[in-house]
C-alpha positions in Angstrom: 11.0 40.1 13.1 8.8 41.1 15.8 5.8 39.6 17.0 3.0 41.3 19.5 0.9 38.2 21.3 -2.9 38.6 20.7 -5.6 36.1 22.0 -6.2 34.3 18.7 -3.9 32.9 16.1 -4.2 34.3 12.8 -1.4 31.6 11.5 -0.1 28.4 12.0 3.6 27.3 13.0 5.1 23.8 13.6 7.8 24.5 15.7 6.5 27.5 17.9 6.3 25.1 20.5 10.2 24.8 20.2 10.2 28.4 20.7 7.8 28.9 23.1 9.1 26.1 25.5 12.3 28.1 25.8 10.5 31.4 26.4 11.8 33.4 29.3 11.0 36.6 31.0 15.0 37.7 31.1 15.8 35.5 27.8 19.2 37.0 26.1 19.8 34.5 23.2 18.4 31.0 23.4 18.3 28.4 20.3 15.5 26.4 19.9 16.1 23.6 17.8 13.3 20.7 17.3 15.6 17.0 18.0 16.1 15.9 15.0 14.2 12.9 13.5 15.0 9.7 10.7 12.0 11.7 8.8 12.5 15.3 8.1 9.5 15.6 6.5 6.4 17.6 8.1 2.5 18.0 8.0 0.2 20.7 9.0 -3.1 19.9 9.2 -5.5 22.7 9.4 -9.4 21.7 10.2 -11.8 24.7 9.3 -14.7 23.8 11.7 -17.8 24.9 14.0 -19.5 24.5 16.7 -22.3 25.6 14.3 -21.9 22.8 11.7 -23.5 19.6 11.9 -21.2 17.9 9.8 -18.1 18.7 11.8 -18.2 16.4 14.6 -16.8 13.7 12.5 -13.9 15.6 11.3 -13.3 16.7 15.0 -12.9 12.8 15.9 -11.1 12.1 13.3 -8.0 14.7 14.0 -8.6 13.7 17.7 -8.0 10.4 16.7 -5.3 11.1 14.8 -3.5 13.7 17.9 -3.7 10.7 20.1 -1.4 8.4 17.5 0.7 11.1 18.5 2.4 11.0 15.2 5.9 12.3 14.5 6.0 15.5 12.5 2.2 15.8 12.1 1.1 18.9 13.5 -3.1 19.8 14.0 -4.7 22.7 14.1 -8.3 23.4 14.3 -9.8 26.9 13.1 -13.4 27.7 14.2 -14.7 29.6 11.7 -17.7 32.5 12.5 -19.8 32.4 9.4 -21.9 29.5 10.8 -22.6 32.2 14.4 -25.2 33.6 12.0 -27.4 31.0 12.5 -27.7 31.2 16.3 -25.3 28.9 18.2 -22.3 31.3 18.9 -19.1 29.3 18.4 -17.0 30.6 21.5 -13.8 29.5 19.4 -14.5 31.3 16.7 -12.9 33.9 15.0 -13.5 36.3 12.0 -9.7 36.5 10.9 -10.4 32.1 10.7 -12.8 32.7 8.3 -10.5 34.7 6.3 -7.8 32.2 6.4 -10.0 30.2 5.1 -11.3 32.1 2.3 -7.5 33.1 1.5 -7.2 29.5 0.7 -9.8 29.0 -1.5 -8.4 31.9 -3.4 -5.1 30.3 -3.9 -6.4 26.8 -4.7 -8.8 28.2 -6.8 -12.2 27.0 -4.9 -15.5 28.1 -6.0 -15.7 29.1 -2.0 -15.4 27.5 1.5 -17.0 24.6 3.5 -17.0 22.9 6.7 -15.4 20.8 8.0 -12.8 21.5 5.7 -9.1 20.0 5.8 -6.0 22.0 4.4 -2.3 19.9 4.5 0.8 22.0 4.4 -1.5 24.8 2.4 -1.4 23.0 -1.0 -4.0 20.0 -0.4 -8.1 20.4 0.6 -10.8 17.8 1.0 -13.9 17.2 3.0 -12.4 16.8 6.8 -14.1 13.8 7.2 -12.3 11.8 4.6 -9.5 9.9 7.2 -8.0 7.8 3.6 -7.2 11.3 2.0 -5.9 12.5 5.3 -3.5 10.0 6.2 -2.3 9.9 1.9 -1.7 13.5 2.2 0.1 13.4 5.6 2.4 10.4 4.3 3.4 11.9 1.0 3.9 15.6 2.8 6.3 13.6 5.4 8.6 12.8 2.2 9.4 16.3 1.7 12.2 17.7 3.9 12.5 21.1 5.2 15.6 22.0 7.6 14.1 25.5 10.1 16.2 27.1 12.6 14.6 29.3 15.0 16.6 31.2 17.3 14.6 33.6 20.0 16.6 36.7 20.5 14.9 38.7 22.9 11.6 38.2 25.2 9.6 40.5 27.1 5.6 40.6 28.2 4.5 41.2 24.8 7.4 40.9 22.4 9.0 38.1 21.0 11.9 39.1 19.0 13.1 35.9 16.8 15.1 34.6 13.7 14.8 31.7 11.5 16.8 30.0 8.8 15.1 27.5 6.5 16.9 25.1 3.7 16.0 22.1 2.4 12.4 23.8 0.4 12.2 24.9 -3.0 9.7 27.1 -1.7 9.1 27.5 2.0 6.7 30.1 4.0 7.1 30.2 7.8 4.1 31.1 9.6 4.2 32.0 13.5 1.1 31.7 15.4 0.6 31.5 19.6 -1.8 28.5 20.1 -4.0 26.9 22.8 -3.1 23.2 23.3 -6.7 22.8 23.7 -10.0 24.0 24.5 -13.9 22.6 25.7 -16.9 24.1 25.9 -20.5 22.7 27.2 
């Protein structure tokens, strides 16, 4: 598999920083394997949000909150939708192909449409982002659920990564690859 770097991410990955951190220039064949832990078990948490929103702040706080528990396996993303830069205020993190991520999830879970702040946990389970009980129920019962990934980086260059991946463990498992920003402010 091949993957060109691009300023956004269009997906979302739990272990690119594994990859990532063993990126080099003149790479041959490096394994990147995450240590392993007493709970195989994993959550992404992805926050559709906006700068634009009023109601966002709180969801904002509350994954901020839960990023500085610094809990094991739990992985955040936040994804600044642009359908709220119609209004005026310019959300500098947005991003159209957000918005469509968004909107490919309410097709699959069968939503009547999108919202902010929105919360999605490893793709199968939405709720208001504000709602921290839900949050932390859906993060403990997604850490019950073990996945074994392999991720081996074959090849690097300035705009190539060439990789492979072996998952186990899933009855059904989708591997998403995504280059992020750590983090990001604005005034």
């Amino acid at each position: 598999m091949t993957f060109v770097k691009s300023r956004f991410f269009l997906v979302v990955i739990f272990l690119l920083t594994v990859s990532i951190s063993c990126y080099r220039s003149d790479a041959k064949k490096i394994k990147a394997e995450k240590e392993p832990s007493k709970n195989k078990g994993f959550a992404v948490v992805e926050l559709f949000t906006s700068e634009g929103c009023s109601s966002c702040p709180s969801a904002d706080r509350l994954v901020a909150k839960l990023l500085n528990e610094n809990k094991q396996n739990v992985y955040i993303l936040s994804f600044h939708v642009d359908y709220w830069n119609r209004l005026g205020w310019k959300d500098n993190f947005s991003d159209p192909a957000f918005s469509a991520r968004q909107k490919q999830y309410a097709r699959y879970l069968s939503l009547d449409g999108v919202y902010t702040p929105q919360i999605v946990v490893n793709g199968t389970d939405q709720f208001v982002g504000s709602n921290e009980s839900h949050l932390r129920s859906s993060i403990s019962k997604e850490n019950k659920q073990e996945a074994n990934i392999t991720i081996e980086v074959l090849k690097t260059n300035d705009k190539t990564i060439h990789l492979s991946y072996k998952i186990s463990g899933a009855d059904s498992a989708l591997l998403n690859i995504a280059l992020i920003q750590p983090q990001g402010t604005t005034q």
